[in-house]
OpenMM code with the backbone's topology and positions (N, CA, C; nanometers):
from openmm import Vec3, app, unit

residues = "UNK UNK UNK UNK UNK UNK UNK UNK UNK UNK UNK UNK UNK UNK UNK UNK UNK UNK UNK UNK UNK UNK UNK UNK UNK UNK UNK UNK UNK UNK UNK UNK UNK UNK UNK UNK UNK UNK UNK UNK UNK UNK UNK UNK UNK UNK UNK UNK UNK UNK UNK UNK UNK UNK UNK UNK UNK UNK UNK UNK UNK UNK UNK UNK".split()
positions = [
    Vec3(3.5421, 0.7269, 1.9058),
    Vec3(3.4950, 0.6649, 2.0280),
    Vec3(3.4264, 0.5319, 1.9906),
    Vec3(3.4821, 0.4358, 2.0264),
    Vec3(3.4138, 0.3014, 1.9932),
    Vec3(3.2483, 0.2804, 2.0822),
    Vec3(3.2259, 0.1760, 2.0161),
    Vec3(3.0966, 0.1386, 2.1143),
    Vec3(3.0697, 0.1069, 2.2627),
    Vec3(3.2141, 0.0478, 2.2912),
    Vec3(3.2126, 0.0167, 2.4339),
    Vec3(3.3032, 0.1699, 2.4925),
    Vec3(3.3120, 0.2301, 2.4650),
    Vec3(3.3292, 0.4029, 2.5350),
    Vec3(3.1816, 0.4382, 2.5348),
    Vec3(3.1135, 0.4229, 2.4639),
    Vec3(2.9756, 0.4799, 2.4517),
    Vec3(2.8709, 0.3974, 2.5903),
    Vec3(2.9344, 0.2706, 2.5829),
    Vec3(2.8058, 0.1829, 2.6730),
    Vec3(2.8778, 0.2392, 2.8040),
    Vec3(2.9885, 0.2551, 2.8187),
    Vec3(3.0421, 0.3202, 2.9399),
    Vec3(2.9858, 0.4364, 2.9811),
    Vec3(2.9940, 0.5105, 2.9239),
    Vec3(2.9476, 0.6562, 2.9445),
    Vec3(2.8054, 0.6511, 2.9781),
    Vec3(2.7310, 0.5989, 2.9387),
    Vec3(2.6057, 0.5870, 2.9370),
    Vec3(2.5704, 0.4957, 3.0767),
    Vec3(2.6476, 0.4237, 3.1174),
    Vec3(2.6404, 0.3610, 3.2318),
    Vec3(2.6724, 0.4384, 3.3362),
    Vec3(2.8075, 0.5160, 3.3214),
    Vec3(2.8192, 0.6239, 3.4373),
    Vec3(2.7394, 0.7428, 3.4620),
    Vec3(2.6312, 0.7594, 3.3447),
    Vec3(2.5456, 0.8857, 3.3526),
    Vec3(2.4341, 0.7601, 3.4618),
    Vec3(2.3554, 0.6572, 3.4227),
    Vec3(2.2692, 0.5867, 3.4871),
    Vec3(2.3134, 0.5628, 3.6858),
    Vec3(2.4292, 0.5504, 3.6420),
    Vec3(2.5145, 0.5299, 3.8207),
    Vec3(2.4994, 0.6659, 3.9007),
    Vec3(2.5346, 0.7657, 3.8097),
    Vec3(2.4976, 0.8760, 3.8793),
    Vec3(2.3196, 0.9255, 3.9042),
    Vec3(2.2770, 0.8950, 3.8248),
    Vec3(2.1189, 0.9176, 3.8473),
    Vec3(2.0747, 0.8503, 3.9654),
    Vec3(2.0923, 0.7025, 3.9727),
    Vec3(2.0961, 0.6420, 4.0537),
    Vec3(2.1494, 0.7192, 4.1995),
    Vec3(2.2638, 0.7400, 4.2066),
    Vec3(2.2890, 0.8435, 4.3567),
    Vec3(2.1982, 0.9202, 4.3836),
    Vec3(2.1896, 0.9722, 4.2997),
    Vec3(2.1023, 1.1276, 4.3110),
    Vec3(1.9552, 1.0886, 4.3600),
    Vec3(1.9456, 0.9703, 4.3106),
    Vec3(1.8102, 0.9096, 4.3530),
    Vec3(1.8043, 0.8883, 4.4972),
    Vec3(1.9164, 0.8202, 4.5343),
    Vec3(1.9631, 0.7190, 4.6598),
    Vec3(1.9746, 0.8635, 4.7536),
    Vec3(1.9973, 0.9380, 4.7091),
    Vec3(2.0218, 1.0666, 4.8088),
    Vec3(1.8829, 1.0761, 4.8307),
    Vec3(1.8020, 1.1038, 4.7667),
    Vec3(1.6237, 1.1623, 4.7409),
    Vec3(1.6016, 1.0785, 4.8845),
    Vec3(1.6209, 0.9657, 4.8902),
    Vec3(1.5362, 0.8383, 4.9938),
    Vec3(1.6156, 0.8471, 5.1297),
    Vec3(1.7322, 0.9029, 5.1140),
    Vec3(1.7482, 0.9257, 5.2466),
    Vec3(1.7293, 1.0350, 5.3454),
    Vec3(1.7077, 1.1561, 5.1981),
    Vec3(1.6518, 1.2320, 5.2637),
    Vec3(1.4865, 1.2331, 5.3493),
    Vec3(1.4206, 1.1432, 5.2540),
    Vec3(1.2887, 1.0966, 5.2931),
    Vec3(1.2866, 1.0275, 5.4212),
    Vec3(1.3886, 0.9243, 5.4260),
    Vec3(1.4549, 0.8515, 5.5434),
    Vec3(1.4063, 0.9313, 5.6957),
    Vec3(1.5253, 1.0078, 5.6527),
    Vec3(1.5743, 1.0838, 5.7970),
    Vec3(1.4599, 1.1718, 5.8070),
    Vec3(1.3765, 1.2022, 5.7431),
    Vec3(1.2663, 1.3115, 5.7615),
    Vec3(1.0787, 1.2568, 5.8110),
    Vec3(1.1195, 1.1167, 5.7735),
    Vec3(0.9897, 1.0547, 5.7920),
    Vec3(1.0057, 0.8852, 5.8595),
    Vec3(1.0299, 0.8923, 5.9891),
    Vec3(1.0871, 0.7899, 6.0283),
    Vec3(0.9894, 0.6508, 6.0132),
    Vec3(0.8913, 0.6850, 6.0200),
    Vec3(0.7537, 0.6004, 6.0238),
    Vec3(0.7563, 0.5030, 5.8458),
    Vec3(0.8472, 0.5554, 5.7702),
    Vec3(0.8293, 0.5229, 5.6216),
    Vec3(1.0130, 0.4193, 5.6254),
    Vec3(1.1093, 0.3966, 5.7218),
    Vec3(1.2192, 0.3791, 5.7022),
    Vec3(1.1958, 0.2149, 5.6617),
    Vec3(1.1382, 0.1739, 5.6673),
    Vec3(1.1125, 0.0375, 5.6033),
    Vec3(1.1195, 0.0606, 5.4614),
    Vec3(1.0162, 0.0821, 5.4004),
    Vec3(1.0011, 0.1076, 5.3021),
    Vec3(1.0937, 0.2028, 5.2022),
    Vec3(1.1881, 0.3040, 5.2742),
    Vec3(1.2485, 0.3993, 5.1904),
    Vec3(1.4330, 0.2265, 5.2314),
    Vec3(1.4222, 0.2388, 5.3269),
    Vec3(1.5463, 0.1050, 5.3170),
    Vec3(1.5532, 0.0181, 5.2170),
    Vec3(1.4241, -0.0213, 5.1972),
    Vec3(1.4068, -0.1626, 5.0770),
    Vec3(1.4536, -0.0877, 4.9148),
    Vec3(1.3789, 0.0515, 4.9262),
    Vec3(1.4712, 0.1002, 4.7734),
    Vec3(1.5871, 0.1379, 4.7535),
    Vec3(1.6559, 0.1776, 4.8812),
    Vec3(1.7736, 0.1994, 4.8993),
    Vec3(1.8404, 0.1084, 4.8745),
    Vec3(1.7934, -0.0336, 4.9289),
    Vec3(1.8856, -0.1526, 4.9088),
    Vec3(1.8609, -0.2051, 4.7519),
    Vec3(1.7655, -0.1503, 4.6873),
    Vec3(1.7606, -0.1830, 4.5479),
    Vec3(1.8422, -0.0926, 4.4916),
    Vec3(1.8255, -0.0014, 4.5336),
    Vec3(1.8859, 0.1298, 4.4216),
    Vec3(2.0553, 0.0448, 4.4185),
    Vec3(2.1023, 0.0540, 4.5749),
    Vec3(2.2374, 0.0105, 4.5860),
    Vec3(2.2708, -0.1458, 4.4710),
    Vec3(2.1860, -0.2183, 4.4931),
    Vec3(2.2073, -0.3288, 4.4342),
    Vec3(2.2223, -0.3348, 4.2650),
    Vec3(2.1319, -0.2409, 4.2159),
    Vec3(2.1558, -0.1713, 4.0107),
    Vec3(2.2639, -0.0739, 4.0554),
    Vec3(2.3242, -0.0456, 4.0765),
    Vec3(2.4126, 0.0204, 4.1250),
    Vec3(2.5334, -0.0345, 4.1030),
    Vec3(2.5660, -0.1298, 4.1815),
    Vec3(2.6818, -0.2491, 4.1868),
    Vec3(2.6798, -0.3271, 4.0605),
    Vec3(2.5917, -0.3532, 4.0411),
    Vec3(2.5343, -0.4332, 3.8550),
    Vec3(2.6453, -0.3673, 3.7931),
    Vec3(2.6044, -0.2295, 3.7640),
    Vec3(2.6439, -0.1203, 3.6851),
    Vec3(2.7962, -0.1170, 3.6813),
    Vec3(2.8512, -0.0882, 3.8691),
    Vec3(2.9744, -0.1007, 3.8641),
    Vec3(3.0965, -0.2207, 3.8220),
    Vec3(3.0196, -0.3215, 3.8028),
    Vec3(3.0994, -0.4467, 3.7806),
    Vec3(3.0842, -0.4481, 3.6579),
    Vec3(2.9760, -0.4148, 3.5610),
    Vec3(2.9842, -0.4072, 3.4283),
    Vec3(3.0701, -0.3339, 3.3984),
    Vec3(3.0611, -0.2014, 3.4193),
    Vec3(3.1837, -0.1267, 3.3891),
    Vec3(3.3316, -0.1438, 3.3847),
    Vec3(3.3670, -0.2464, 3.5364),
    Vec3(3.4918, -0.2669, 3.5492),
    Vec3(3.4947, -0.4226, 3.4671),
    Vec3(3.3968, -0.4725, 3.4126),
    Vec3(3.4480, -0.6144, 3.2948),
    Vec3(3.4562, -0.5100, 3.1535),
    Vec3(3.3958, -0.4311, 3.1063),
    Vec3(3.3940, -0.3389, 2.9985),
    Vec3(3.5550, -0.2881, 3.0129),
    Vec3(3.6121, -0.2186, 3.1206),
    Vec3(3.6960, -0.1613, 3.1100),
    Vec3(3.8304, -0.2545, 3.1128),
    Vec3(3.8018, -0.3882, 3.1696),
    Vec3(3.9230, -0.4838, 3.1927),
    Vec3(3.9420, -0.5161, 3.0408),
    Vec3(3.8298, -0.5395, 2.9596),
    Vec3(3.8365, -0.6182, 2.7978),
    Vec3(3.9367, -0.5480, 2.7222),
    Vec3(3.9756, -0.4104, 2.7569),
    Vec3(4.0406, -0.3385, 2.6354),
    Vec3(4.1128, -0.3743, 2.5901),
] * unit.nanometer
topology = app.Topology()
chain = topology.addChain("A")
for resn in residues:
    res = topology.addResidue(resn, chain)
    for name in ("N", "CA", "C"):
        topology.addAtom(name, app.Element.getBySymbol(name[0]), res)
């Protein structure tokens, strides 16, 4: 497994944490409406390292 299989993998474990996170805030979301400002703004961060992630991946995976 070369190095760039490794930075991959390791990126798709971080992308998924990331969901799992992004799930956490919407559940907070929908449960605490008074906080949707604030749970939106991390959402829109989470989404945004997110996309980072995915475009790295797809220049990592185009190089082969």
């Amino acid at each position: 497994m070369s190095i760039k299989d490794d930075v991959i993998v390791f990126l798709k474990r971080k992308q998924t944490q990331l969901m799992e996170r992004y799930a956490i805030w919407e559940d907070i979301q929908s449960e605490y409406l008074e906080l949707y400002s604030l749970c939106q703004k991390e959402m829109d961060r989470i989404d945004w390292i997110a996309e980072l992630i995915r475009k790295k991946m797809f220049e990592l995976k185009e190089s082969e």
